[in-house]
RODO-2510 file (C-alpha; in nm, 4 decimals, decimal comma):
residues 427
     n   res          X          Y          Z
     1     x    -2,8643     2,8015    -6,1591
     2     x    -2,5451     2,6046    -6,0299
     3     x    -2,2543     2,6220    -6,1373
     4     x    -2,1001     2,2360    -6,0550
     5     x    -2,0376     2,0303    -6,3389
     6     x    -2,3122     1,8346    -6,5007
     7     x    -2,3762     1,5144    -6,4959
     8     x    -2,1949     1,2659    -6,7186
     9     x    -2,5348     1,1744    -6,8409
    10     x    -2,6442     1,4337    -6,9553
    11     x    -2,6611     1,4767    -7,3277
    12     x    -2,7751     1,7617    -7,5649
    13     x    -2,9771     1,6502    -7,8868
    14     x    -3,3676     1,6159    -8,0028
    15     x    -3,3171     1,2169    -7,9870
    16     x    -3,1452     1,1691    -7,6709
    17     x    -3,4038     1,4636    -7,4635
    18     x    -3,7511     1,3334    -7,7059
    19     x    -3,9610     1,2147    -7,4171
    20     x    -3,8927     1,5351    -7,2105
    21     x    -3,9304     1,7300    -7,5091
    22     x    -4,2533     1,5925    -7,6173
    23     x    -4,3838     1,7200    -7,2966
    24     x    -4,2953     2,0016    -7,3314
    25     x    -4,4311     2,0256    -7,6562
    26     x    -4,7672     1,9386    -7,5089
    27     x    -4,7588     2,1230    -7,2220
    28     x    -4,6861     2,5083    -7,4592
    29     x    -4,9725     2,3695    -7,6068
    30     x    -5,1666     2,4196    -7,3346
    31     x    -5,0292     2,8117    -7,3009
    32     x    -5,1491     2,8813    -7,6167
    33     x    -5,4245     2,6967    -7,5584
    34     x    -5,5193     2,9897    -7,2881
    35     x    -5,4636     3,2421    -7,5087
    36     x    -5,6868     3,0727    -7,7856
    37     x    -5,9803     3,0656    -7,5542
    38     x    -5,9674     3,4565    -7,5802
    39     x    -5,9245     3,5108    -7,9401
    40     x    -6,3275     3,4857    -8,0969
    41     x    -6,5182     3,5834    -7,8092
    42     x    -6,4111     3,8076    -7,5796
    43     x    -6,3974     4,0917    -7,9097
    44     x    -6,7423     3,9685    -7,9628
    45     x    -6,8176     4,0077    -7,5545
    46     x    -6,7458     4,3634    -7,5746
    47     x    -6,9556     4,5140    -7,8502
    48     x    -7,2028     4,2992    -7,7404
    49     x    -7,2050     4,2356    -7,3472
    50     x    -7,0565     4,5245    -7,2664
    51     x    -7,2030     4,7284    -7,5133
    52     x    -6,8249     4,9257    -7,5970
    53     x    -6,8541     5,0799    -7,9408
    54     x    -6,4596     5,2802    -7,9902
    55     x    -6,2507     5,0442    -8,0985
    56     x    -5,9649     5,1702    -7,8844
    57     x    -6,1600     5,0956    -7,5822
    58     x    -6,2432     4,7103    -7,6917
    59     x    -5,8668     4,6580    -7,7741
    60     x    -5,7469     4,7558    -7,4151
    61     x    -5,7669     4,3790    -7,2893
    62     x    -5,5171     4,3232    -7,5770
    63     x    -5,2750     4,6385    -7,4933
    64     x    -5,2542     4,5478    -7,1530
    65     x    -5,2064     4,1696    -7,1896
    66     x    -4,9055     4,2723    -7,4626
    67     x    -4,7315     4,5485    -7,1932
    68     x    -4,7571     4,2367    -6,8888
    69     x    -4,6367     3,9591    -7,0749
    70     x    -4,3576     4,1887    -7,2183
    71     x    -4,2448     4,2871    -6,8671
    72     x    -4,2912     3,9602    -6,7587
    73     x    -4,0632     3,7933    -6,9921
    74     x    -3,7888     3,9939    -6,9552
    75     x    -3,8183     3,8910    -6,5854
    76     x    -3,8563     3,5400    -6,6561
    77     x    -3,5628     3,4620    -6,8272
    78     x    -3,3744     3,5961    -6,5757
    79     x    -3,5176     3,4083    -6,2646
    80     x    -3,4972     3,1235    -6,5470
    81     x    -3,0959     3,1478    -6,5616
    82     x    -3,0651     3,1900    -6,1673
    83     x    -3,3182     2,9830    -5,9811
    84     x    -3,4213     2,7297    -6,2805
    85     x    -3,6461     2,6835    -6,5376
    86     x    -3,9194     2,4570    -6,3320
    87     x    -4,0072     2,6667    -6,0752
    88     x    -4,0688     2,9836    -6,3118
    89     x    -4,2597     2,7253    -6,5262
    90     x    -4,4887     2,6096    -6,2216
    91     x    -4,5187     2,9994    -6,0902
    92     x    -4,6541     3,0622    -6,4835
    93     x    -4,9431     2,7994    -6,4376
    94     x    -5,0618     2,9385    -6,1134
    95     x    -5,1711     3,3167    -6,2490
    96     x    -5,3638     3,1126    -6,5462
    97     x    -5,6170     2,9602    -6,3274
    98     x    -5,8135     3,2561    -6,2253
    99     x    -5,8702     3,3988    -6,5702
   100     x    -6,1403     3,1523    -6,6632
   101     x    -6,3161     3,2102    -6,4487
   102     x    -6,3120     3,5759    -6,4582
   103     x    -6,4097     3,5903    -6,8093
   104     x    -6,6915     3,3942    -6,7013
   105     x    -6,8580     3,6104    -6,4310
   106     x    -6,6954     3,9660    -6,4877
   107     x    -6,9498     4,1930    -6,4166
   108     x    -6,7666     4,4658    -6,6224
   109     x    -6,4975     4,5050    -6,9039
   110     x    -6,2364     4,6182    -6,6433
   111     x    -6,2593     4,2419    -6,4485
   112     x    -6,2000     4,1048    -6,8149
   113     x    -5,9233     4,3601    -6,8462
   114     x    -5,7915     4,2722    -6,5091
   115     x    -5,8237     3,8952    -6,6356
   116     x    -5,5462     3,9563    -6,9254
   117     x    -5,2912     4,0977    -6,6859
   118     x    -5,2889     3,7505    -6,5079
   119     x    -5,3043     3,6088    -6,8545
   120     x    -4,9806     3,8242    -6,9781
   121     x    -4,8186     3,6737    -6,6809
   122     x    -4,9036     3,3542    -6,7174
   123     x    -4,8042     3,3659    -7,1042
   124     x    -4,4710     3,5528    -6,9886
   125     x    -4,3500     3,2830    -6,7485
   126     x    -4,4940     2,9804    -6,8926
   127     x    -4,4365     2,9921    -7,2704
   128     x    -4,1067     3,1627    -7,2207
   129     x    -3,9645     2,8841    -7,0015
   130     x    -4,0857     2,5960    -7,2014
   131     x    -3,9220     2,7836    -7,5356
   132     x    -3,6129     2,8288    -7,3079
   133     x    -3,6021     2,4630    -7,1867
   134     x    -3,6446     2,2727    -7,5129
   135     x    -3,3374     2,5057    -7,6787
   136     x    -3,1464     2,3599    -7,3209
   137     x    -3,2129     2,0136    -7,4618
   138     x    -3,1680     2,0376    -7,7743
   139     x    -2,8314     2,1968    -7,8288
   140     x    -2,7311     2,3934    -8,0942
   141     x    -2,7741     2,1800    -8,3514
   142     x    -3,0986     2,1412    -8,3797
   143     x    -3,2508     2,5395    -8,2720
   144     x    -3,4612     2,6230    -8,5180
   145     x    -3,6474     2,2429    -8,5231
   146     x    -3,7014     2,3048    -8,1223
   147     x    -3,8531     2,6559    -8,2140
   148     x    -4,0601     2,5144    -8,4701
   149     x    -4,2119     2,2639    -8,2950
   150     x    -4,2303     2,4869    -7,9930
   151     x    -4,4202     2,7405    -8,1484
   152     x    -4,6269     2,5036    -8,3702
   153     x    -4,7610     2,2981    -8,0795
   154     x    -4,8690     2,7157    -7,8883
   155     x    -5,0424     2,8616    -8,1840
   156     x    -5,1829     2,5098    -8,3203
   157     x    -5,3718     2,5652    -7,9950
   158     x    -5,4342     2,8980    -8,0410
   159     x    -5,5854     2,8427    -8,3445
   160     x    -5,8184     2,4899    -8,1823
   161     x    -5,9249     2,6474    -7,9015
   162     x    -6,0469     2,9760    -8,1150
   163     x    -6,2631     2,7569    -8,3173
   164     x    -6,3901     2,5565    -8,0263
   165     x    -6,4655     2,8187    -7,8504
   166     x    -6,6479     3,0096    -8,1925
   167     x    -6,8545     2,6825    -8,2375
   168     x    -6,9556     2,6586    -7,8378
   169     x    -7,0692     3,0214    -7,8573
   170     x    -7,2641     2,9839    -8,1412
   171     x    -7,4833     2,7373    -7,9730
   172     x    -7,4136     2,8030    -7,6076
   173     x    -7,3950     3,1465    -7,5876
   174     x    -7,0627     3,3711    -7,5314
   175     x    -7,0564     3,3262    -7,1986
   176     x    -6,9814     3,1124    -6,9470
   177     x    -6,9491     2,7613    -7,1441
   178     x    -6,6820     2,8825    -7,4223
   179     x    -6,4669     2,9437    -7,1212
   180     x    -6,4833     2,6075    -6,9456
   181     x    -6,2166     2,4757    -7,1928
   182     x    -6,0104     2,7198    -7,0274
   183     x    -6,0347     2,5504    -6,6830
   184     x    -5,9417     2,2362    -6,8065
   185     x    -5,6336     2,3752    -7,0122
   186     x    -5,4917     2,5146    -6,6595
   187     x    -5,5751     2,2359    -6,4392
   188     x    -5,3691     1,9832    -6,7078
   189     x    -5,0819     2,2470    -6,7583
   190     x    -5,0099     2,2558    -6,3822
   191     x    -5,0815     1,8783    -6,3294
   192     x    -4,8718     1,7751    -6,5821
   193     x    -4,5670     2,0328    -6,5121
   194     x    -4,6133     1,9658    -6,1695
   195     x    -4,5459     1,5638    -6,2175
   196     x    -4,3371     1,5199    -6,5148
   197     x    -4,1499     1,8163    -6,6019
   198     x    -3,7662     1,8230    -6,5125
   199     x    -3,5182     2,0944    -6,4576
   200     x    -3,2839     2,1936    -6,7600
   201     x    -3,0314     2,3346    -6,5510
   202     x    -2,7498     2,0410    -6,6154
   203     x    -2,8092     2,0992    -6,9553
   204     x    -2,7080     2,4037    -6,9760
   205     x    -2,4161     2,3224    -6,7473
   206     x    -2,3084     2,0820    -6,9702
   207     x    -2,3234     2,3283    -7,3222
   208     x    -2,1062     2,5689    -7,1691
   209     x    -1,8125     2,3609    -7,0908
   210     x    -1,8155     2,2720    -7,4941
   211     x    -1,9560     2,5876    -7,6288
   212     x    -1,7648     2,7641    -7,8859
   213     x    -1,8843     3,1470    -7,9247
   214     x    -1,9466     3,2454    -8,3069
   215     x    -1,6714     3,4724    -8,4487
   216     x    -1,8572     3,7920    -8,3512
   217     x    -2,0298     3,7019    -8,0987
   218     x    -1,9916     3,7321    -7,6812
   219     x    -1,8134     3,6215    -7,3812
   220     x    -2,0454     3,4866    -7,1005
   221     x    -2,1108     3,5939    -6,7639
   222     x    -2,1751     3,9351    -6,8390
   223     x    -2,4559     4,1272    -6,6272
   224     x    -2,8644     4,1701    -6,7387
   225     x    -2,8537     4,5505    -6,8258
   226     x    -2,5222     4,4362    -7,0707
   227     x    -2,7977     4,1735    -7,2262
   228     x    -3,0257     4,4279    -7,2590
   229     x    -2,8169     4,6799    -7,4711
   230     x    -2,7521     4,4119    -7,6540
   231     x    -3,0594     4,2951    -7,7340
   232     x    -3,1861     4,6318    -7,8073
   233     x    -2,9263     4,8114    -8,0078
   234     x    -2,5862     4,7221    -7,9255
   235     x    -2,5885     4,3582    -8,1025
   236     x    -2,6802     4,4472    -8,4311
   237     x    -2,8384     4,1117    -8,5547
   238     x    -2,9849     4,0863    -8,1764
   239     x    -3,1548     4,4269    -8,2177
   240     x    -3,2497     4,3307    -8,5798
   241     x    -3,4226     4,0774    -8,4268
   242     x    -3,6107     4,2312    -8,1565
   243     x    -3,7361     4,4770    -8,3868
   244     x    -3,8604     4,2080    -8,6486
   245     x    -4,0310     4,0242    -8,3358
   246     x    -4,2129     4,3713    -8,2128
   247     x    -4,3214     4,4128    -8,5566
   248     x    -4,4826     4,0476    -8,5766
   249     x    -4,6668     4,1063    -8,2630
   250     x    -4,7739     4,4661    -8,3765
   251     x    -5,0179     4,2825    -8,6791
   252     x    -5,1017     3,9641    -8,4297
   253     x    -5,2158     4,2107    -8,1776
   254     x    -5,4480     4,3953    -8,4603
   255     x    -5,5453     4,0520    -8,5949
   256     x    -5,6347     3,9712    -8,2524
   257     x    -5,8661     4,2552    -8,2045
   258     x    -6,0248     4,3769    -8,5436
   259     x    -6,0409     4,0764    -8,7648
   260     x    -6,3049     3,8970    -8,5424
   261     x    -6,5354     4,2510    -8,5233
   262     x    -6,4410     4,2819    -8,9263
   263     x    -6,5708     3,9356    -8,9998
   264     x    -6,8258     3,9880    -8,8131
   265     x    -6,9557     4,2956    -8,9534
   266     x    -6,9609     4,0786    -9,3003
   267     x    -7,2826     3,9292    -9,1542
   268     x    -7,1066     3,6240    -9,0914
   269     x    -7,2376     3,3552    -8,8238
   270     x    -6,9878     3,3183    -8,5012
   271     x    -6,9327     2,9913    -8,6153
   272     x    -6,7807     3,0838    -8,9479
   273     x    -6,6067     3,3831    -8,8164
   274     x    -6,4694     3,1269    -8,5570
   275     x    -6,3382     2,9626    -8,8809
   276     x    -6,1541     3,2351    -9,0002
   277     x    -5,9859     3,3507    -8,7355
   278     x    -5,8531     3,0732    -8,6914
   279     x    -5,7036     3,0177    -9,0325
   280     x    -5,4005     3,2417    -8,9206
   281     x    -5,2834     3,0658    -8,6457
   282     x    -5,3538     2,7188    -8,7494
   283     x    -5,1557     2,7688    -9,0673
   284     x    -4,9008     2,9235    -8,8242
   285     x    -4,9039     2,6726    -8,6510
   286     x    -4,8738     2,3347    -8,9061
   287     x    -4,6220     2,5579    -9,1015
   288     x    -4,3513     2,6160    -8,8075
   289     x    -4,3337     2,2462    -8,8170
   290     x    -4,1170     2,2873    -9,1244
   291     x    -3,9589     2,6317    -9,1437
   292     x    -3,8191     2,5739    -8,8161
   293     x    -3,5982     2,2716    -8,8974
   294     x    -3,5572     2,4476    -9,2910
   295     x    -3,4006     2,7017    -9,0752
   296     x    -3,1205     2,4511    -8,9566
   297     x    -3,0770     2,3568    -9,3297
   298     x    -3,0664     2,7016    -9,5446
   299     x    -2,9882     2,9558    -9,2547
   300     x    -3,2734     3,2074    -9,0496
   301     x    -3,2103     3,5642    -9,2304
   302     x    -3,3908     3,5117    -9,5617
   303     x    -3,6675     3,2856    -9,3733
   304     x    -3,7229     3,6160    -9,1750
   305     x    -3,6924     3,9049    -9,4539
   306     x    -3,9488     3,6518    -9,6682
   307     x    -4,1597     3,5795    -9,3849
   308     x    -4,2473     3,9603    -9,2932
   309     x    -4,3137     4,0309    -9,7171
   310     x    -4,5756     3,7234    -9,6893
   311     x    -4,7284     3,8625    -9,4027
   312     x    -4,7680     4,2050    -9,5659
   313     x    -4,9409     4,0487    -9,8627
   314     x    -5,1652     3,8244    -9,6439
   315     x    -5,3041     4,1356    -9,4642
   316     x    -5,3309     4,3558    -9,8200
   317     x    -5,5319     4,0436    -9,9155
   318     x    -5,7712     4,1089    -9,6283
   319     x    -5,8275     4,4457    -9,6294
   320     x    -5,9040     4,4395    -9,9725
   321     x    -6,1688     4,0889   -10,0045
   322     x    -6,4709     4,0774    -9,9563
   323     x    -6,5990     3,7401    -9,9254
   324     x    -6,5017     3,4632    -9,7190
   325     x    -6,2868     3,2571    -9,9338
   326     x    -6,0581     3,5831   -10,0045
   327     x    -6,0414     3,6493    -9,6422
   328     x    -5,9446     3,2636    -9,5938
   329     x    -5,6940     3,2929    -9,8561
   330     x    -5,5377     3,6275    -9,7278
   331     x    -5,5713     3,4570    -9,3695
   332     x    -5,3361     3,1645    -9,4634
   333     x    -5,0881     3,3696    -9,6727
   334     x    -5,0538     3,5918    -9,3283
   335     x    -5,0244     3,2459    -9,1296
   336     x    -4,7802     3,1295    -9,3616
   337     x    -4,5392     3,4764    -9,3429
   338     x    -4,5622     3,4085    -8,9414
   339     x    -4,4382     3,0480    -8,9744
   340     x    -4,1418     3,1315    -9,1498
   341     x    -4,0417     3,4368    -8,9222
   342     x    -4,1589     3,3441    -8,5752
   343     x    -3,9423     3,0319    -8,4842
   344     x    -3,6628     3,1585    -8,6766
   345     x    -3,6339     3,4682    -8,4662
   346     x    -3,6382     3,3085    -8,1795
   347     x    -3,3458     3,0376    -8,2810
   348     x    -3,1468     3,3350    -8,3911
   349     x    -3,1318     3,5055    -8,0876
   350     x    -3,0413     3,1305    -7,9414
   351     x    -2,7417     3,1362    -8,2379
   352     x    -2,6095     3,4809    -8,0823
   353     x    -2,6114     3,4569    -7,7344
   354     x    -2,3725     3,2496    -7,5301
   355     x    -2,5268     2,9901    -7,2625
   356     x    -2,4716     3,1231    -6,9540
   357     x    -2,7072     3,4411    -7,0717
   358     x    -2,9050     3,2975    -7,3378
   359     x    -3,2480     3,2672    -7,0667
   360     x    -3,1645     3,6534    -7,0172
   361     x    -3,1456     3,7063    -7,3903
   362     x    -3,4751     3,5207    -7,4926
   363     x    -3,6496     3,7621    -7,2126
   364     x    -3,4515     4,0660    -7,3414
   365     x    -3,6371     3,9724    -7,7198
   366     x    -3,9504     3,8378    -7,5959
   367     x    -3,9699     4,1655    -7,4013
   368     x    -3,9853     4,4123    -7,7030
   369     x    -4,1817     4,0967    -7,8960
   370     x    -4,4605     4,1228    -7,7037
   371     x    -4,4760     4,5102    -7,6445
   372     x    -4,6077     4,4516    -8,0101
   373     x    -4,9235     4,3704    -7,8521
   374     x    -4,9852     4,6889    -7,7534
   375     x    -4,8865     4,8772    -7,9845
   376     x    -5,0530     4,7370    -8,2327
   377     x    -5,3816     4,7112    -8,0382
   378     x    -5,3502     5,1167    -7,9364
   379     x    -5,2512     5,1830    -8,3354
   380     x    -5,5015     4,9915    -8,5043
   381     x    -5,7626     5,1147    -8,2700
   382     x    -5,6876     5,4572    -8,3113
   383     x    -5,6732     5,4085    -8,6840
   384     x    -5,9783     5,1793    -8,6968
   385     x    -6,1516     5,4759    -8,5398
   386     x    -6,0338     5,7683    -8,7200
   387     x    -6,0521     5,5832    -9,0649
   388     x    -6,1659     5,2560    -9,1015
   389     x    -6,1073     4,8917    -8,9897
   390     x    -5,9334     4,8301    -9,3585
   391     x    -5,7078     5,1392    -9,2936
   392     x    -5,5912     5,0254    -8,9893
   393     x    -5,4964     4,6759    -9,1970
   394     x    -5,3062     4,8046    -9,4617
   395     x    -5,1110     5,0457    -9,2313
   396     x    -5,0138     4,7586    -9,0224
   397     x    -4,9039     4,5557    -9,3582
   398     x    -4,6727     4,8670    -9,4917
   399     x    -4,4972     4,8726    -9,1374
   400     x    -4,4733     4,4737    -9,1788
   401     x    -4,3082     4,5076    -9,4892
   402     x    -4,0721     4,7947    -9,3875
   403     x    -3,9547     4,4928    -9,1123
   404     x    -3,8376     4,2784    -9,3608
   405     x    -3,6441     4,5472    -9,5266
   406     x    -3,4993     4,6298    -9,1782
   407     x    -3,3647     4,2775    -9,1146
   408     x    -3,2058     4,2152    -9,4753
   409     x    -3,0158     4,5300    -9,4342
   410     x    -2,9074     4,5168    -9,0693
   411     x    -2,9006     4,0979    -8,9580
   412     x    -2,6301     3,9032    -9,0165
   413     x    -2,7018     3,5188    -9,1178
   414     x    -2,6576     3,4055    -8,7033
   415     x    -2,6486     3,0113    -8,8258
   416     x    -2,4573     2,8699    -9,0620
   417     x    -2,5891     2,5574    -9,2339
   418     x    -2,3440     2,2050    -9,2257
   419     x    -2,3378     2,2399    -9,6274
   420     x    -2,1545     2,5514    -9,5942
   421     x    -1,9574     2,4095    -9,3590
   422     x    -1,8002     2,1123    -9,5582
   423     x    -2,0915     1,8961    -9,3517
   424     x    -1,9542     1,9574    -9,0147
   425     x    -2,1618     1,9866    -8,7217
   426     x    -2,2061     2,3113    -8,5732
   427     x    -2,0414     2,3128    -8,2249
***
């Protein structure tokens, strides 16, 4: 990234960036989008295609999708902060193409395994770069709304292209057609990223020559293994944060991989167990909307802590129903916990970190964020198949409540609101 002064025209704010940031509103869509495609059938593919019957062994594609896109973002917001954030985006777009396509014609599970790595590194550079740019544009003002609508536009997609995908399998068969929509989520990602997409870089530029570091907080220009203590236990609200983000990715990646094989052992249609997974994200999705700008307006702590308890009672709800309208109900209560701790997480690691670092610190949390993944697809698989499916829930909810406890003892409140502040602006 350069270090010359930016341009005079350049502004921070969600009004004077909108166009850009639209874009890149719709263009995370489209990430999630490619994860979406994934979440009803490819469970589905191996029980039934593939004829795998441990779940430990169906939930690799998720463990090893969690550990690349993990690695991956840590890496991207680093080549993010030195080269730029287009290039990393573009780079992103060019590992998703292939993985239609092998989920289409693998002729065993380890192609579709193979298939997530290029989809972990697709998720890591693409979906971390367009959550880095729109916090570029926006300022600091205006964090959490940019997360929210960030992550609201990603797992609003998650959650279409699940059902699409549920409702093309149910009358086209699991494979190849539910995977088409796949194809034409990569080739508009790259076209339009490719065309319209501009570089952040001056943004950034121009929010460190005004940028005022919090009372506690850090200097800039310090190196990526300093970042990365203090992301993972130096900082305390940073770590807090990391933690609460591993956590939230522990029950995704378990939602991911038992809740379409437990619906489905209800004797539900594919259609209908479509339709309930995705309740979660959708809910997920429409709720961000709000809790990230309520964020801006009543601080990110207690949005977290309350978040993680909601989460835990949305999976107990699960584990425990036994009809469909319980298991929506318990679906949207665990959507709604995500909404309120997702973008909020994000925006507070974006309220610690100084500019200069901030692509370095995203990557540092989005790192242990999405080792969740895997550890929650190697733990509920193991648990699923030394108990039960509904043990392996409720275990995950317990540690999902223990989270929230962790971040009301340990994070500070990173933002303060402009009520408490006499109605100043934040710097």
């Amino acid at each position: 990234m350069s270090d010359t002064d930016a341009p005079t025209s350049v502004r921070l704010g969600l009004r004077g960036n909108l166009p850009q940031f639209i874009l890149l509103v719709a263009v995370n869509a489209l990430v999630g989008g490619m994860v979406g495609q994934e979440r009803t059938v490819v469970p589905l593919l191996a029980e039934q295609e593939f004829g795998l019957t441990a779940y430990t062994g169906m939930l690799t594609f998720i463990a090893v999708f969690g550990l690349t896109k993990a690695g991956v973002n840590y890496f991207a917001g680093m080549l993010a902060d030195r080269f730029g954030r287009k290039p990393v985006l573009l780079a992103g777009w060019l590992f998703a193409a292939p993985v239609p396509l092998l989920l289409m014609w693998a002729p065993s599970w380890g192609w579709v395994v193979f298939a997530n790595v290029l989809l972990g590194v697709n998720q890591g550079l693409a979906w971390s770069v367009t959550v880095i740019m729109k916090i570029d544009l926006v300022g600091p003002r205006r964090r959490g709304t940019a997360m929210g609508f960030n992550e609201a536009a990603g797992y609003g997609a998650v959650a279409a292209a699940a059902w699409a995908t549920g409702a093309i399998a149910e009358t086209a068969g699991l494979r190849p057609a539910p995977f088409l929509l796949g194809l034409a989520l990569a080739a508009l990602g790259m076209g339009l990223s490719t065309v319209f997409v501009r570089e952040t870089a001056a943004h950034v530029a121009h929010e460190v020559t005004a940028h005022v570091a919090p009372l506690d907080g850090h200097a800039g220009d310090l190196t990526s293994r300093q970042v990365f203590a203090l992301g993972t236990w130096r900082d305390p609200s940073l770590s807090a944060a990391s933690r609460a983000g591993l956590v939230n990715n522990l029950n995704e990646g378990m939602a991911w991989g038992l809740f379409p094989l437990f619906f489905a052992a209800g004797g539900l249609e594919l259609a209908t167990v479509g339709v309930l997974v995705a309740v979660a994200p959708a809910v997920w999705g429409v709720g961000q909307l709000g809790t990230g700008a309520l964020s801006d307006r009543i601080g990110r702590k207690w949005l977290i802590v309350g978040g993680q308890l909601v989460e835990a009672v949305g999976l107990v709800v699960i584990a425990t129903g036994e009809t469909v309208a319980v298991w929506a109900a318990g679906s949207a209560l665990f959507g709604a916990g995500t909404a309120m701790a997702y973008p909020t997480l994000i925006a507070a690691v974006g309220d610690v970190a100084h500019p200069s670092w901030r692509g370095a610190a995203i990557g540092v949390y989005r790192l242990w964020r999405d080792v969740g993944f895997a550890v929650g697809a190697v733990l509920a698989g193991a648990l699923a198949d030394a108990y039960a499916v509904t043990t392996a829930i409720v275990v995950v909810a317990l540690i999902t409540a223990g989270s929230g406890v962790d971040v009301a003892v340990r994070m500070r409140e990173t933002h303060q609101p402009a009520s408490a502040r006499g109605g100043q602006a934040p710097t």
